[in-house]
Structures are given as C-alpha cells and as structure tokens.
C-alpha positions as CSV (number, residue, x, y, z in Angstrom):
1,X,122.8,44.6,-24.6
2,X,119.4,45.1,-25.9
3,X,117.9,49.0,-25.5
4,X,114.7,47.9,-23.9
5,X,112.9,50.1,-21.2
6,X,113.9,49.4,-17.6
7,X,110.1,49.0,-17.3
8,X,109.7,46.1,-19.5
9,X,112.3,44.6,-17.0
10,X,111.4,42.3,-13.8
11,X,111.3,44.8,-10.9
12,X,111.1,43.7,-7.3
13,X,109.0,46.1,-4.7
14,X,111.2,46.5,-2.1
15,X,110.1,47.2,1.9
16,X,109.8,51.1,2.4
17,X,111.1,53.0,5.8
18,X,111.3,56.3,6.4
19,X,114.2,58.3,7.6
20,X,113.2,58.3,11.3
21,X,113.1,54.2,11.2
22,X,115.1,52.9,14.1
23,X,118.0,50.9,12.6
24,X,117.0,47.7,14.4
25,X,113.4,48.0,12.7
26,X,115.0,48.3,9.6
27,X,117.3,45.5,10.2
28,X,114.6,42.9,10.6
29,X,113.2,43.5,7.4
30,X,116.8,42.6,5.7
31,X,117.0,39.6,7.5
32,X,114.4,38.0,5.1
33,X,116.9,36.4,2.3
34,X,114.5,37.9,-0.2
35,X,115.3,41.3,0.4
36,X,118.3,42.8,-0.7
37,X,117.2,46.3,-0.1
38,X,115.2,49.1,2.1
39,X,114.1,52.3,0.2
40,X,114.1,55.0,2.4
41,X,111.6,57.5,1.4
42,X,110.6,60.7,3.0
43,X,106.6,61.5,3.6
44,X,105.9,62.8,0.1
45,X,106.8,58.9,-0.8
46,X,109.9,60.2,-2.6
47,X,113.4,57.8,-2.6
48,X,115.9,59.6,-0.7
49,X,118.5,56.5,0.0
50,X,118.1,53.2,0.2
51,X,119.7,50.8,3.2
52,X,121.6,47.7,2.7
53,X,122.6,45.2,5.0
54,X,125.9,46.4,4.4
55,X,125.2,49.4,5.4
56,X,123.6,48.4,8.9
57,X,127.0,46.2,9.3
58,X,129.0,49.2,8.9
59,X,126.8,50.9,11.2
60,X,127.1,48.2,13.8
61,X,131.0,48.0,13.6
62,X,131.5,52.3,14.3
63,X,129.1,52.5,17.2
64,X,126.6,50.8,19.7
65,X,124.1,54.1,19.3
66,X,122.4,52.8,16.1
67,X,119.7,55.4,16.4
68,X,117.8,56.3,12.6
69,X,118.2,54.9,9.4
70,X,119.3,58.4,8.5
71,X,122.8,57.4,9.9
72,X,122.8,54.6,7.6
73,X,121.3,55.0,4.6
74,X,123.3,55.5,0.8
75,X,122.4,59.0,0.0
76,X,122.1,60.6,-2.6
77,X,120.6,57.7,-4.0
78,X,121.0,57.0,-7.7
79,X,117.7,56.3,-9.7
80,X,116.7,55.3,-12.9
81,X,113.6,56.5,-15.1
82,X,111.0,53.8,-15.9
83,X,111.6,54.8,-19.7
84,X,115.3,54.3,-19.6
85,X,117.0,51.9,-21.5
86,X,118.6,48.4,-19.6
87,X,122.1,49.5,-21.2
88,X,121.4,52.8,-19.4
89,X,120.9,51.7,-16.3
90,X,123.9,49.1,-16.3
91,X,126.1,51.7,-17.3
92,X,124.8,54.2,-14.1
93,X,125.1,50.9,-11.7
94,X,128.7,50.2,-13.0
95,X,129.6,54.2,-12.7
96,X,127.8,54.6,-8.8
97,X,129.1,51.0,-7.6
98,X,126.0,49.6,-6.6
99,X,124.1,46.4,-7.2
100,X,120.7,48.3,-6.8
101,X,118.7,50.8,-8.9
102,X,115.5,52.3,-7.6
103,X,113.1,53.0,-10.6
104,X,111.7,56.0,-9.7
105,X,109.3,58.4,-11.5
106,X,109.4,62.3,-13.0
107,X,108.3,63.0,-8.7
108,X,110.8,60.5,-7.0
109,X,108.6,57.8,-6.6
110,X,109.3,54.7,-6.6
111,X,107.9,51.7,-9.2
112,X,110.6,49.1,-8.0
113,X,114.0,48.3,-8.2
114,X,116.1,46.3,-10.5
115,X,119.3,44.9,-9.8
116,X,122.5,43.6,-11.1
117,X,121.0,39.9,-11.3
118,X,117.8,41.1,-12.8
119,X,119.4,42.8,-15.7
120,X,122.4,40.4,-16.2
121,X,120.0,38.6,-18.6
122,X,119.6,41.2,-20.8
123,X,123.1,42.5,-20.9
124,X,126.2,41.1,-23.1
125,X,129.7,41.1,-22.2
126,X,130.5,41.2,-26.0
127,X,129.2,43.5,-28.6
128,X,127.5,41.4,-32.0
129,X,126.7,43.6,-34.7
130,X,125.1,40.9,-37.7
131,X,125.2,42.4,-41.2
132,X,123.2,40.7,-43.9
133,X,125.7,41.4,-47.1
134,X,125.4,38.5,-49.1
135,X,125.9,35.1,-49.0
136,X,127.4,33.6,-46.4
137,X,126.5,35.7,-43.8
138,X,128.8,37.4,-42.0
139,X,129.5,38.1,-38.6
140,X,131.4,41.3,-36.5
141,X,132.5,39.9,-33.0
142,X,134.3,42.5,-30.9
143,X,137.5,43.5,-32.8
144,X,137.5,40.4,-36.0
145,X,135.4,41.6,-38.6
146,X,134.5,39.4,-41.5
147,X,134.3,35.7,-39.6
148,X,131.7,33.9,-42.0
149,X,128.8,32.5,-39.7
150,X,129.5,28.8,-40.3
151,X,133.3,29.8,-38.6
C-alpha cells in the first residue's frame, strides 16, 4: 500500500443536499448510475452525513412518511483529511464499514470523496518489503523471507 496523500488520489465531487432535503429529491439524484453518494452538509457547507441508496431503501421499507434526508442519512459521518495517507484511509473505511470516504478539510468541508474502487489501485493485499543485500536480490513476501528474485 503506498503512503501517498488521499489528495493525490482521484476524488469524485459528489451532489450536495442539505438536511431539510425531502427524501424523494434526494432520491433522484442517486438514480444517476454515476453517483454512489449524497453529502449532506449543513449551511456552513460542513459534511454532516452522507445518503446512500441504501439508505433511502431502508427508509422506504420502515415507513411510507419519507419526510427529510435527516431520517436517512449515515451520521456521524467518517472523514478523511486531504493530507492523510491512502493506507489511512483504507484502514478507517475497513474499521466504519463503508465504501465511501468524504475528504473533508481542517472546517468540515468537503474536497471530494474517494471510495473503495478509487483506492483499490493503490492498495496491496500482500505486504513486499525489497531489500538490496547483495547479489541475487532478495525478496520478503508475507511470512517466507529469503526467496531469491529469480524464484
């Protein structure tokens, strides 16, 4: 996993609504298969949750009163600094359970989100530390230590 800044990653803007946003409203904008998201952000443009279509589904299935985003948005919502490193802010996606990070600033505001798919690129399943000892090069994969480089 490389320790770049989440900044230097793609972002995506994502559609804003406020609190007070009928649910419907809200709804149309996540019917566009480009957006995976709604940041919900209160009049001081600061990201208090963030709406999903799951979250209108859920909605949908308790009552017929949508009423406000409020009833449906994820919130507390977890953030990331634009300085923070991609490992970061896989590791605070994998601990919160969700696929979307707003980047938000030192204020709450938001400079985009990143997502499971944008930072899968830059992310590693396996751990490869290369030492340059000698000749042959070696190789530490995981647990096996030692594995010349032509192996």
């Amino acid at each position: 996993m490389l320790d770049l800044p989440v900044e230097t990653t793609p972002m995506h803007e994502a559609p804003v609504v406020s609190p007070s946003t009928p649910v419907p409203d809200a709804a149309q904008h996540l019917r566009d298969p480009a957006v995976r998201v709604l940041l919900v952000c209160d009049e001081d443009d600061t990201v208090v949750g963030v709406v999903t279509e799951s979250d209108v589904v859920a909605l949908v299935a308790e009552t017929d009163d949508l009423g406000v985003v409020a009833r449906c948005m994820s919130a507390p919502v977890t953030t990331i600094r634009p300085s923070a490193t991609v490992r970061e802010a896989a590791e605070r996606m994998r601990r919160a359970g969700v696929k979307h990070l707003p980047v938000v600033d030192h204020r709450g505001v938001s400079h985009g989100v990143v997502s499971r798919a944008t930072l899968a690129p830059y992310c590693s399943r396996r751990s490869l530390d290369v030492t340059w000892t000698d000749d042959p090069l070696e190789v530490e994969i995981g647990d096996a230590t030692g594995v010349p480089a032509n192996d």
